[in-house]
Each structure stands twice: as C-alpha cells, then as structure tokens.
Backbone as a chain_set.jsonl record, in Angstrom:
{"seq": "XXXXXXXXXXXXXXXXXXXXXXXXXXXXXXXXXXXXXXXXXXXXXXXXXXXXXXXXXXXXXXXXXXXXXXXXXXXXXXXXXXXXXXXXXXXXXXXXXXXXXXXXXXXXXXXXXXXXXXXXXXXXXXXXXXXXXXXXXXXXXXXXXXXXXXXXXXXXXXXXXXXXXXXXXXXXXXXXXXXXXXXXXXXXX", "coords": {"N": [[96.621, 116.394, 68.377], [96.984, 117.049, 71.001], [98.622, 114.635, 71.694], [100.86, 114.963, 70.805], [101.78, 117.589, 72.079], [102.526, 116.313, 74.639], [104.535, 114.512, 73.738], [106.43, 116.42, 73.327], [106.703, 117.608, 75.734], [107.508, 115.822, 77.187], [110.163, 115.741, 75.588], [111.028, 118.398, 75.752], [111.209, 118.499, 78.771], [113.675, 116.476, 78.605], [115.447, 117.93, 77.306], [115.885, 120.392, 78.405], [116.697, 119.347, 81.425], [119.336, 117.992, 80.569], [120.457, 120.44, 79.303], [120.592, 121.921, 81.642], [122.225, 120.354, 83.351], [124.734, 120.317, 81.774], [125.027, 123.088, 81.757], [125.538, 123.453, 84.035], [127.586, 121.923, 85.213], [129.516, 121.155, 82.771], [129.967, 124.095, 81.872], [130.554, 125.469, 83.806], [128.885, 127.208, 85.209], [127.148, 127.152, 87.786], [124.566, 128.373, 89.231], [122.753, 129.087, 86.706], [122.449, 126.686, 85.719], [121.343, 125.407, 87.652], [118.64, 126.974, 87.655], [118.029, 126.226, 85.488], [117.699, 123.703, 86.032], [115.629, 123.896, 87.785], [113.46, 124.822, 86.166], [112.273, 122.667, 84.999], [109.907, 122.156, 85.686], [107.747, 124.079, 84.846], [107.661, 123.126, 82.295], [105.326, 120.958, 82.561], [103.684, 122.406, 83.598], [102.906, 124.428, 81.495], [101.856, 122.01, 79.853], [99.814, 120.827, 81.063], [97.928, 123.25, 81.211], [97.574, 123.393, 78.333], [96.182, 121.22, 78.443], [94.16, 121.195, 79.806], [92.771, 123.856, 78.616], [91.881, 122.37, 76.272], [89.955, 120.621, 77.13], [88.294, 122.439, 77.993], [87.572, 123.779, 75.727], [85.424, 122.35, 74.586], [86.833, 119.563, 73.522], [86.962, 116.061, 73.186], [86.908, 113.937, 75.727], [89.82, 112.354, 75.862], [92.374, 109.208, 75.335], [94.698, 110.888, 75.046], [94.386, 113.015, 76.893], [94.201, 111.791, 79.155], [96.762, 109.922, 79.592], [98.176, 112.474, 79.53], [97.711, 113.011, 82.131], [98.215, 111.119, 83.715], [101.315, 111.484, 82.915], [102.117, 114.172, 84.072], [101.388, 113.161, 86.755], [103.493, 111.163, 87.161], [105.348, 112.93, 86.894], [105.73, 114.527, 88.946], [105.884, 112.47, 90.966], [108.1, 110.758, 90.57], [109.907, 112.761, 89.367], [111.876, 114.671, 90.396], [113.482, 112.41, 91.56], [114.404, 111.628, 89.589], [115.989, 113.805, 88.447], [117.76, 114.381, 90.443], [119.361, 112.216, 90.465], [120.523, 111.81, 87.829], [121.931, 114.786, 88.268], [123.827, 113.626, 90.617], [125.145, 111.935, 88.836], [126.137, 113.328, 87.043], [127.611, 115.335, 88.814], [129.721, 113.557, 89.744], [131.188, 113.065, 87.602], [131.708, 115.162, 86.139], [132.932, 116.928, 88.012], [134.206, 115.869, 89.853], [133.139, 114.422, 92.545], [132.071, 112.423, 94.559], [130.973, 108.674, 93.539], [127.972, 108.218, 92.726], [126.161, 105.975, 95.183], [125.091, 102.776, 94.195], [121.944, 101.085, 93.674], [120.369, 99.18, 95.658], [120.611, 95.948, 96.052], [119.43, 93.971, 97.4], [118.451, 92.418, 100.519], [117.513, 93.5, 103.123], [118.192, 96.344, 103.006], [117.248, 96.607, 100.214], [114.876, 95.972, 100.297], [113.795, 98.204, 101.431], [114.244, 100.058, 99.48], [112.581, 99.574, 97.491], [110.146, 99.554, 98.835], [110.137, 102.396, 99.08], [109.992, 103.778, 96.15], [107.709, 102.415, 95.866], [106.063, 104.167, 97.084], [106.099, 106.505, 95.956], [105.678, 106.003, 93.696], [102.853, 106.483, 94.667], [102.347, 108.48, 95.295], [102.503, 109.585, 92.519], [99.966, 108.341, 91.117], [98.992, 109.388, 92.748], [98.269, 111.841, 92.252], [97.882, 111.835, 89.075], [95.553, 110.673, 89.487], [94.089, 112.579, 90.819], [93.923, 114.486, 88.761], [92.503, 113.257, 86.609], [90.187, 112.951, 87.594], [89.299, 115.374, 88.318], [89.378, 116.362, 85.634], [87.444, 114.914, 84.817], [85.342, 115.544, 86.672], [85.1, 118.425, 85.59], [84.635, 118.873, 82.852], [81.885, 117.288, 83.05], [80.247, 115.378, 81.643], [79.533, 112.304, 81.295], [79.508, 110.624, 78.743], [81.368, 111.968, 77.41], [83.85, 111.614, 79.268], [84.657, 109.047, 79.315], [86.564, 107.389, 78.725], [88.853, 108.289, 80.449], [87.867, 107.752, 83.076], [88.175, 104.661, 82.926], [90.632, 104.737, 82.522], [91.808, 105.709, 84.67], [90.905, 103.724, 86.498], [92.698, 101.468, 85.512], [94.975, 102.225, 86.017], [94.937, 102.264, 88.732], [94.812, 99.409, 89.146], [97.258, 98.994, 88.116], [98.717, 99.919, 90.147], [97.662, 98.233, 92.274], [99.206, 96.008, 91.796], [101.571, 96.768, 91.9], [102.259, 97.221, 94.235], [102.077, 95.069, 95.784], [104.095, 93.489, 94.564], [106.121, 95.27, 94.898], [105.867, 95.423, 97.813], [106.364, 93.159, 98.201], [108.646, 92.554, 99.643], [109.568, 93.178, 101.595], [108.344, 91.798, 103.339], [109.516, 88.944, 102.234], [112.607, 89.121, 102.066], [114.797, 89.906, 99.518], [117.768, 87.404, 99.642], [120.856, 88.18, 101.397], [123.967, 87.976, 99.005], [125.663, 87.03, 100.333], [124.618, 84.776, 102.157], [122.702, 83.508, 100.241], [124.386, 82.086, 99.047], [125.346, 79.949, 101.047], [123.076, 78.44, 101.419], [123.221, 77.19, 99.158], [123.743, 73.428, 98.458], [126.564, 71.969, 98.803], [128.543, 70.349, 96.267], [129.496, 67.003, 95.346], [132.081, 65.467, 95.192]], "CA": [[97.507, 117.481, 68.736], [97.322, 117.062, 72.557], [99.939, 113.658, 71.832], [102.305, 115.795, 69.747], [102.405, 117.743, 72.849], [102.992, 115.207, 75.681], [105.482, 114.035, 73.5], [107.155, 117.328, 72.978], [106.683, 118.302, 77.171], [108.524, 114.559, 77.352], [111.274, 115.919, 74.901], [111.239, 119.437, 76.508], [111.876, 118.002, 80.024], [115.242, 115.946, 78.394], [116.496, 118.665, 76.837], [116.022, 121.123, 79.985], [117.589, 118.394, 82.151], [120.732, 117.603, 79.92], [120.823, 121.892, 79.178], [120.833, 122.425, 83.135], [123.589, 119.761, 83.517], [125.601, 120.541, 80.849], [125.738, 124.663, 81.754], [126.103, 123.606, 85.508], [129.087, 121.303, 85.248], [130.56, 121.889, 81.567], [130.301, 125.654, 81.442], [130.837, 126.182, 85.407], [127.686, 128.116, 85.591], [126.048, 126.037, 88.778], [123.783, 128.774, 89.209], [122.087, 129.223, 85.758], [122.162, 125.439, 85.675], [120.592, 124.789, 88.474], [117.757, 127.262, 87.49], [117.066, 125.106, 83.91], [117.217, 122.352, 86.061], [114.552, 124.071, 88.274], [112.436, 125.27, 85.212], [111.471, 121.522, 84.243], [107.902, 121.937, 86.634], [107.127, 124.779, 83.746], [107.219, 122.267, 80.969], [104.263, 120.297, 82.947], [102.58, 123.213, 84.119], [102.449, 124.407, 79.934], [100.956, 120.718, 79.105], [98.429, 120.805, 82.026], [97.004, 123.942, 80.822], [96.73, 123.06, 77.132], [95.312, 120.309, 77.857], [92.593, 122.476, 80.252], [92.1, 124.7, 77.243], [91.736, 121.647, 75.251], [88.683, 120.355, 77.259], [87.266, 123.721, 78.35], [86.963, 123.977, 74.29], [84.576, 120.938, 74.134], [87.698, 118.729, 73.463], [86.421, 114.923, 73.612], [88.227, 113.749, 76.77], [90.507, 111.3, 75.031], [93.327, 108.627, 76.361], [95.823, 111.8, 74.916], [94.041, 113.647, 77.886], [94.511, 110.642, 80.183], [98.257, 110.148, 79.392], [99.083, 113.964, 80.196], [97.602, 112.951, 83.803], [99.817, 110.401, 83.811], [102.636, 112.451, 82.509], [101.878, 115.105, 85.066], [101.562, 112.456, 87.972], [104.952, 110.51, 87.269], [106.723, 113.979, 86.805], [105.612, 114.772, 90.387], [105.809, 111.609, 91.838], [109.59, 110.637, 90.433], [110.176, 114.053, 88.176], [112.779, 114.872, 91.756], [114.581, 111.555, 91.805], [115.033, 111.513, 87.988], [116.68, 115.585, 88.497], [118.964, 114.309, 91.213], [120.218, 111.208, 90.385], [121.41, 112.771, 86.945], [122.886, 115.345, 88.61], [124.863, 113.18, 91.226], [126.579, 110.904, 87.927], [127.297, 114.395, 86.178], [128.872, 115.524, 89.451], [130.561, 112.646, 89.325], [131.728, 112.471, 86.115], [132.381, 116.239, 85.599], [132.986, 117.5, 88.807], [135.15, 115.158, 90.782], [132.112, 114.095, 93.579], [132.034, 110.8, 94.744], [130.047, 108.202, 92.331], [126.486, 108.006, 93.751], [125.564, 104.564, 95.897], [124.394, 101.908, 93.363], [120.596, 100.958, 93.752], [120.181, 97.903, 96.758], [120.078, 94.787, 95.092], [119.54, 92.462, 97.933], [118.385, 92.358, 102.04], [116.369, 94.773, 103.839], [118.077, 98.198, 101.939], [116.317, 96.648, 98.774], [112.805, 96.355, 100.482], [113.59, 99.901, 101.87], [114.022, 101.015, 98.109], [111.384, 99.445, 97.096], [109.327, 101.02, 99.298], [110.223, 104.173, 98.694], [109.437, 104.032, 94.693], [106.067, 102.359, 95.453], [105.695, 105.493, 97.879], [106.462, 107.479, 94.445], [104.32, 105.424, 92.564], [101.587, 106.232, 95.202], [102.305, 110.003, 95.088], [102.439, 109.464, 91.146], [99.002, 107.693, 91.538], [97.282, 109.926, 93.453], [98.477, 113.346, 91.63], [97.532, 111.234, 88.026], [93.901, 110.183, 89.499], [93.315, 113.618, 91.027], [93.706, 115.373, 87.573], [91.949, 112.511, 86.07], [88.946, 113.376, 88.626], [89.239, 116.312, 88.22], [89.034, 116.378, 84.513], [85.921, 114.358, 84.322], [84.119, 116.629, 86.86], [85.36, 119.555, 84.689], [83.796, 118.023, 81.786], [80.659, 116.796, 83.374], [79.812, 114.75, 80.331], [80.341, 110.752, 81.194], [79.539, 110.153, 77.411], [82.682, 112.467, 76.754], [85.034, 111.087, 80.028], [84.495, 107.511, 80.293], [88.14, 106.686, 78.645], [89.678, 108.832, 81.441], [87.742, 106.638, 84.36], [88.43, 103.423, 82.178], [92.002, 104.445, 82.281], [92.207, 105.904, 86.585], [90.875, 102.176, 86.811], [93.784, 100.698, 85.268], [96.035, 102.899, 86.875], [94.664, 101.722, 89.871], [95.04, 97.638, 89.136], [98.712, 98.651, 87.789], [99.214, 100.24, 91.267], [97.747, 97.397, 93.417], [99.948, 95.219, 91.499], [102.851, 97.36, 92.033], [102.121, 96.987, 95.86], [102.273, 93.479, 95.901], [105.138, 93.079, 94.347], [107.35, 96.174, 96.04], [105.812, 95.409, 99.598], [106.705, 91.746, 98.988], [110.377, 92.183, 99.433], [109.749, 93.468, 103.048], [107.938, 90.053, 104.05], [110.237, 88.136, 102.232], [113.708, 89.816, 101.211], [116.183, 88.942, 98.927], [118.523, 87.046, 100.626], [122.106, 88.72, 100.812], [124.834, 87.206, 98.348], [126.614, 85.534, 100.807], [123.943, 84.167, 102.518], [121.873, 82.85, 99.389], [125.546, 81.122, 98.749], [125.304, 79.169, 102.301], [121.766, 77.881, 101.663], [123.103, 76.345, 98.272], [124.531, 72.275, 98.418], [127.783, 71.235, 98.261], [128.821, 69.391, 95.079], [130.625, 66.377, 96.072], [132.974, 65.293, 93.697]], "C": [[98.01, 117.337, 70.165], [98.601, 115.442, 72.613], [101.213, 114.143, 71.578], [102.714, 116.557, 71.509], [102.489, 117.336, 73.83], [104.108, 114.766, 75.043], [106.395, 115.262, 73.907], [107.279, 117.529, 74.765], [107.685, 116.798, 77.126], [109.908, 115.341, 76.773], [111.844, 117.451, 75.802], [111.669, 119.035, 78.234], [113.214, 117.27, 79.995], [116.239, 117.09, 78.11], [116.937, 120.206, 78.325], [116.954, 120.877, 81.205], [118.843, 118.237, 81.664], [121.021, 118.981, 79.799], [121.436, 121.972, 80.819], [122.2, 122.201, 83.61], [124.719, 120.037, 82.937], [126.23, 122.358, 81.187], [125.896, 124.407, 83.265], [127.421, 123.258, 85.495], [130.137, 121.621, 83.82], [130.96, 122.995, 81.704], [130.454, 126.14, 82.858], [129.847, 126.837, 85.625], [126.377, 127.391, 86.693], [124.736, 127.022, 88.971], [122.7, 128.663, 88.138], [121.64, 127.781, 85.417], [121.187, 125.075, 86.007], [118.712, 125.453, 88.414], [116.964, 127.198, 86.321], [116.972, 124.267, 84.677], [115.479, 122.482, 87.301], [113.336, 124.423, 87.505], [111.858, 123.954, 84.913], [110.253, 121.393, 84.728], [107.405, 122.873, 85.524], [106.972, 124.15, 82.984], [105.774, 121.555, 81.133], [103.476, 121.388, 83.499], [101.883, 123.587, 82.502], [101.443, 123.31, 79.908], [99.712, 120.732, 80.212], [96.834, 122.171, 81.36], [97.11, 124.015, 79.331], [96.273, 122.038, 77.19], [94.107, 120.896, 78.848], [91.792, 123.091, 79.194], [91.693, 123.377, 76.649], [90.297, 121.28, 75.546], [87.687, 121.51, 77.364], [86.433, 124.389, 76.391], [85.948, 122.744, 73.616], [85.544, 119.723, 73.314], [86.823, 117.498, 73.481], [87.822, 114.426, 74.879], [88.922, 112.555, 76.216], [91.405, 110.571, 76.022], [94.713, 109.997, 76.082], [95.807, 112.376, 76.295], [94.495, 112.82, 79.637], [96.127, 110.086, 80.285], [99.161, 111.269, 80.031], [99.139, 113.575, 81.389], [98.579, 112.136, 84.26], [100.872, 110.682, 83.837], [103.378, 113.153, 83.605], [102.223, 114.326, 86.736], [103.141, 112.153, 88.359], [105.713, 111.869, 87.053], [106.812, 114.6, 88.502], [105.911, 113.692, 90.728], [107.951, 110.995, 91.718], [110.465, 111.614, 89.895], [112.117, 114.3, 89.539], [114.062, 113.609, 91.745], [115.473, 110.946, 90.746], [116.11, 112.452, 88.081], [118.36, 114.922, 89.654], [119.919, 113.402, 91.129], [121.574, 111.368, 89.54], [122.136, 113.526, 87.478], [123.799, 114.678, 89.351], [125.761, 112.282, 89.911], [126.835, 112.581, 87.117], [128.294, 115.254, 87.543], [130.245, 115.109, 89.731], [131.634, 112.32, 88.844], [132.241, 114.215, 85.511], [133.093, 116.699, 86.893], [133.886, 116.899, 90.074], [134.271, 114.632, 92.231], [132.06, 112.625, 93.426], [130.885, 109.802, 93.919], [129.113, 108.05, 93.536], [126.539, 106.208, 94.564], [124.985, 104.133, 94.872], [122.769, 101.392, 94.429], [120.607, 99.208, 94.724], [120.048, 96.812, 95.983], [119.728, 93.323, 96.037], [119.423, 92.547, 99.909], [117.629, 93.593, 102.591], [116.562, 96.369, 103.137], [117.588, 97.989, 100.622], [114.946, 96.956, 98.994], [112.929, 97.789, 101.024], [113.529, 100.661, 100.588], [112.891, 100.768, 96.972], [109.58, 99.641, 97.654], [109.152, 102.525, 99.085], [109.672, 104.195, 96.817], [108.205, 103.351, 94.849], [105.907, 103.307, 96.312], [105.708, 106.729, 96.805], [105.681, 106.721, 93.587], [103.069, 105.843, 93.105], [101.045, 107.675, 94.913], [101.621, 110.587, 93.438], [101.244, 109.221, 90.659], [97.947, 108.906, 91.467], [97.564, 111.586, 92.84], [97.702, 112.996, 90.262], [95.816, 111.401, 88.215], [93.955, 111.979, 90.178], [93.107, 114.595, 89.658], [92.479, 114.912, 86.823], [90.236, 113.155, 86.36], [88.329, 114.617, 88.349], [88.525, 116.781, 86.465], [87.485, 116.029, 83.909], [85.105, 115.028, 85.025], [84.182, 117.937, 85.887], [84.252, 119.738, 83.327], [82.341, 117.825, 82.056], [80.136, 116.465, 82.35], [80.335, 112.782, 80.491], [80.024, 110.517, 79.846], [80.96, 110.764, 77.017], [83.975, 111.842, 77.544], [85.246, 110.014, 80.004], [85.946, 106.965, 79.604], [89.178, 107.548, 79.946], [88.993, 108.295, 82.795], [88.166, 105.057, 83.961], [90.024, 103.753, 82.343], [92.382, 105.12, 83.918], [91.906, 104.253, 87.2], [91.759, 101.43, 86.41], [94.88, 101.014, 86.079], [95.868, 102.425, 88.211], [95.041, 100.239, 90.185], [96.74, 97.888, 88.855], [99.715, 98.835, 89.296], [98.897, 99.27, 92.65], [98.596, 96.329, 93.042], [101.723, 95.517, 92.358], [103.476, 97.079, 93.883], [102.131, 95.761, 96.334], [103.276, 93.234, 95.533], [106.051, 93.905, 95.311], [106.661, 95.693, 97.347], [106.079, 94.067, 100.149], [108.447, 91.395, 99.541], [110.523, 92.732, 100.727], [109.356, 92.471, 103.545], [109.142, 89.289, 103.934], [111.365, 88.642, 101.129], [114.433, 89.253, 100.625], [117.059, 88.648, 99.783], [119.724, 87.734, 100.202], [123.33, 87.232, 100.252], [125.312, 86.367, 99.154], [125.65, 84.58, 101.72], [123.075, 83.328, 101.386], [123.497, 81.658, 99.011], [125.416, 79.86, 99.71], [124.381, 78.008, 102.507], [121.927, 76.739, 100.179], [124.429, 74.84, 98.406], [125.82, 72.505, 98.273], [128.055, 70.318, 97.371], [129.748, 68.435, 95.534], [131.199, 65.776, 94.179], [132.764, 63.118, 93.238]], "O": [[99.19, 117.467, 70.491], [99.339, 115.311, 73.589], [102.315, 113.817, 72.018], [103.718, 116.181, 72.113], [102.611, 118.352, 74.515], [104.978, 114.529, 75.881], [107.136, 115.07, 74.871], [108.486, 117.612, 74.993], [108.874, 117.081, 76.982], [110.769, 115.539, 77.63], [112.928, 117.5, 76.384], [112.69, 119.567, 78.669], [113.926, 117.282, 81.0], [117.403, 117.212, 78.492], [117.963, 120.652, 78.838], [117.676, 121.671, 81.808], [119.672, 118.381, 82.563], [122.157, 119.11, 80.256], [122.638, 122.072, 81.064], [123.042, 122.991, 84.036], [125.754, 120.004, 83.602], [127.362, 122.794, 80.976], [126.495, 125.328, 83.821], [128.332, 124.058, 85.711], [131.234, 122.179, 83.851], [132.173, 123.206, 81.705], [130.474, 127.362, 83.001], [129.983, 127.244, 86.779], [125.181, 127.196, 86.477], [123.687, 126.39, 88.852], [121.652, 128.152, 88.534], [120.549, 127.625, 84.869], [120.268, 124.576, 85.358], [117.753, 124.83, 88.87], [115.874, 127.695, 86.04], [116.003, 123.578, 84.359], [114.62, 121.633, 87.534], [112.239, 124.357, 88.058], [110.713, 124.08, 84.48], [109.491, 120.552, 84.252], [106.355, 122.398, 85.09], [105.844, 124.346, 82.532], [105.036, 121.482, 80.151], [102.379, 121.019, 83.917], [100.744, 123.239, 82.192], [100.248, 123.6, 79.938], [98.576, 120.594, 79.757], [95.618, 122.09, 81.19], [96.54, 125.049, 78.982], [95.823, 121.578, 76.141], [93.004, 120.962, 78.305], [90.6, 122.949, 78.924], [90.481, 123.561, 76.541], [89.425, 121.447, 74.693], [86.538, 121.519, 76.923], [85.429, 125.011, 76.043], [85.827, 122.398, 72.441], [84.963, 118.997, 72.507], [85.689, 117.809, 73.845], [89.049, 114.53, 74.878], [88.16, 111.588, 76.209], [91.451, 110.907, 77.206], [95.632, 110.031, 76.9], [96.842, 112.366, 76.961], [94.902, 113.224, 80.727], [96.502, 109.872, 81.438], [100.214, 111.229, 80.668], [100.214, 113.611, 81.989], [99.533, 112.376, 85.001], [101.601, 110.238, 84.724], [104.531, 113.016, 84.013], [102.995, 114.739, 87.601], [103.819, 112.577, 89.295], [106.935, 111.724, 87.061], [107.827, 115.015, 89.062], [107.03, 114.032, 91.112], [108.763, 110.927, 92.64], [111.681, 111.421, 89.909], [113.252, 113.992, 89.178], [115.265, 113.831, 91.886], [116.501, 110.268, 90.739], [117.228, 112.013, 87.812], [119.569, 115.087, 89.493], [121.069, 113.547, 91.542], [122.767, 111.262, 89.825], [123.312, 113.187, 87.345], [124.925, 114.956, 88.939], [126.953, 112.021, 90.079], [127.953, 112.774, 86.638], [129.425, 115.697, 87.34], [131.318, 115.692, 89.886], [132.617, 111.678, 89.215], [133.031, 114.369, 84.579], [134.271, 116.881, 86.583], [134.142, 117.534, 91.097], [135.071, 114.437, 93.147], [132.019, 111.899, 92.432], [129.815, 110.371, 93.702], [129.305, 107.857, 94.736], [127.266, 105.396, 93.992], [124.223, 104.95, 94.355], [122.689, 101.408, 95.657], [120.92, 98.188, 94.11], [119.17, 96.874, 95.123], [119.729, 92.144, 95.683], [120.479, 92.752, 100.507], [117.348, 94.598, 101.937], [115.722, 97.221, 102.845], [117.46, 98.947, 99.859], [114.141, 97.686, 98.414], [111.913, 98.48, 100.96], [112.909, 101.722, 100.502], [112.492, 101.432, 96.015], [108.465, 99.777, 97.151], [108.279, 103.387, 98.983], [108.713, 104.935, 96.596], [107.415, 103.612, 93.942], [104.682, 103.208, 96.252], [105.251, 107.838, 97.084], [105.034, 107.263, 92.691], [102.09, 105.722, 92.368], [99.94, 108.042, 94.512], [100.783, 111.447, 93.169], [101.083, 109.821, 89.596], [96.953, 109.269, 90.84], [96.77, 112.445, 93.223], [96.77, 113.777, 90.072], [95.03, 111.983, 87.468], [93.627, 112.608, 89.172], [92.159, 115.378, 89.596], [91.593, 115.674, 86.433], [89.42, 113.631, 85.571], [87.132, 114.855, 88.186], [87.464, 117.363, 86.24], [86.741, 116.526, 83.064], [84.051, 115.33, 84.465], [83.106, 118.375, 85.48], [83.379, 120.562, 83.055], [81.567, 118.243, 81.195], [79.364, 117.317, 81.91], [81.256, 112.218, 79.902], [80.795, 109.566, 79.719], [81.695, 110.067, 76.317], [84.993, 111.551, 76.916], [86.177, 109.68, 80.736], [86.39, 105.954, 80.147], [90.317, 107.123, 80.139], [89.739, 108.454, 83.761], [88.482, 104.318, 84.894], [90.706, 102.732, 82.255], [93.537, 104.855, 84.249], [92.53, 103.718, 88.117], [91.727, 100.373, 87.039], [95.581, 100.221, 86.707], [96.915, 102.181, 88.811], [95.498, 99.89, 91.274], [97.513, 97.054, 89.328], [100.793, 98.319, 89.591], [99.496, 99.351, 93.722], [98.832, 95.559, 93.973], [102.544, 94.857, 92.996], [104.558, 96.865, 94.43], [102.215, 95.601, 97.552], [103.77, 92.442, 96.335], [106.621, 93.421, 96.289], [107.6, 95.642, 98.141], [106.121, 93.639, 101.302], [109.103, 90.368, 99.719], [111.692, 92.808, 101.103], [110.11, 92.051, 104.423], [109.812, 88.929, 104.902], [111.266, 88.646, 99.902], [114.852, 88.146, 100.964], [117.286, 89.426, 100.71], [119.899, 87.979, 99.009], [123.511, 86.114, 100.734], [125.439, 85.166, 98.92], [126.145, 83.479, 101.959], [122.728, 82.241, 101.849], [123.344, 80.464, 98.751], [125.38, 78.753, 99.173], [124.521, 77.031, 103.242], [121.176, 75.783, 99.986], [125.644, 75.03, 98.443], [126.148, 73.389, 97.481], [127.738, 69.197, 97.766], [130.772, 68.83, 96.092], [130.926, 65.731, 92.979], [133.286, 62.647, 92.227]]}, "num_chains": 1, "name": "protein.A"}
C-alpha cells in the first residue's frame, strides 16, 4: 500500500505542478496558480505521515518506507528547482518572458552547476538519511529496520560517487568549444 502511495504523492505533485501552471498562465489567475504551485510541500507532508502511521502501527520497515525518504529528500532538495524552472518555460511560452538560460555545458559555469546540484543532492541526502534515522530510531527494532540502514548506506555510496564526479569538473573543466577546437590537429591534405 505504502508504494501505491509514493507513487500516487509522485503523480499528485505532476498534476499540482501542471494545475498551478496551467491556471497561472492559461486562465490568468497568477495568484490561485501560484498557490497550487505552493501546495505541492502538502502532497509530501500527506506521504510522510502515512508512512509514520504506517510504522507507528507495527508496519515492517520496508524499502516502500525507504523510498518515501527518498521521495521526501529529493522533493526538498530539488522539489524548488523542478517548480521554477517549469514555471520560467511556461512564462515563456505563455506569457511572453524571456526563454530561461540553457543549462552550462562547458568551462567553469558548468562546474558552478554542477556544484550547485551536488549541493542539492547533499541537501537531498541529508533530509532522506535524517528521516531514514529517524525512522529506525522510531522503530527501535533492527530486526524490523535493517533494509532502511542497508538502503541510507547506498544512498550514501550513490552520493560519494556523485561527488566525485560533480566536483571533478571544478579540477578539471570542460574545455570551452572553441578552445577544445584549438587543441585539435590540423588535417593536412
């Protein structure tokens, strides 16, 4: 049951998001919009506390349970840069607002953006493992938690990975287009 609803808080956060947008810019109503597009932290507050009830009812702490945290984490940690981005291409695109800045693809404003989303992965991280933590002291049963420390430990290896890769592009950055051009031979004929 607790997957059905992670899925459904997943589906409930699209449709919230595309509602918000759609009565901000379609129907001119920026206000009422903007306060579906502020309601999407209620969809994750709902799933947090059924899945509370779920353990506080001798639930087995499951990976369903370990997922929400997840859920919960990444909606805090990127939930904000998902909300705004959307809105800048429907301003865009309904509203006559300049198209957003495309995403760095190359020289020091890439390792700056890839900093910043492993800084959102870290946030994402550490909101995920505190529920996690949380959950299993809640519980106080390691025969019932041990897939929710078995899975803050993965989360953890996916996040020192993540840090190695995003923090390598500040050592050594993509080179910019016209410079990676400069560094390649001349074909002689």
């Amino acid at each position: 049951m607790l997957v059905a609803l992670i899925v459904g808080a997943e589906i409930a956060f699209w449709v919230l998001l595309g509602l918000g947008l759609l009565v901000r810019y379609g129907l001119r109503m920026p206000r009422l919009g903007g306060a579906l597009l502020l309601s999407t932290p209620l969809v994750d507050l709902a799933l947090l506390t059924a899945t509370a009830l779920d353990l506080r009812d001798g639930g087995q702490a499951s990976l369903a349970h370990g997922l929400a945290a997840i859920y919960l984490g990444v909606s805090v940690g990127f939930g904000h840069q998902i909300i705004r981005a959307l809105d800048a291409r429907a301003a865009h695109r309904w509203d006559g607002a300049p198209a957003p800045a495309p995403k760095p693809k190359r020289g020091r404003a890439h390792a700056a953006h890839e900093r910043r989303q492993f800084g959102r992965h870290v946030i994402a991280w550490a909101v995920g493992s505190a529920l996690l933590t949380t959950a299993v002291w809640y519980v106080d049963d390691p025969a019932r938690t041990g897939s929710l420390t078995q899975l803050a430990g993965l989360w953890t290896l996916v996040l020192a990975i993540d840090a190695v890769v995003s923090l390598s592009y500040t050592v050594r950055p993509r080179p910019e287009a016209g410079a990676a051009r400069e560094k390649e031979p001349q074909k002689t004929a």
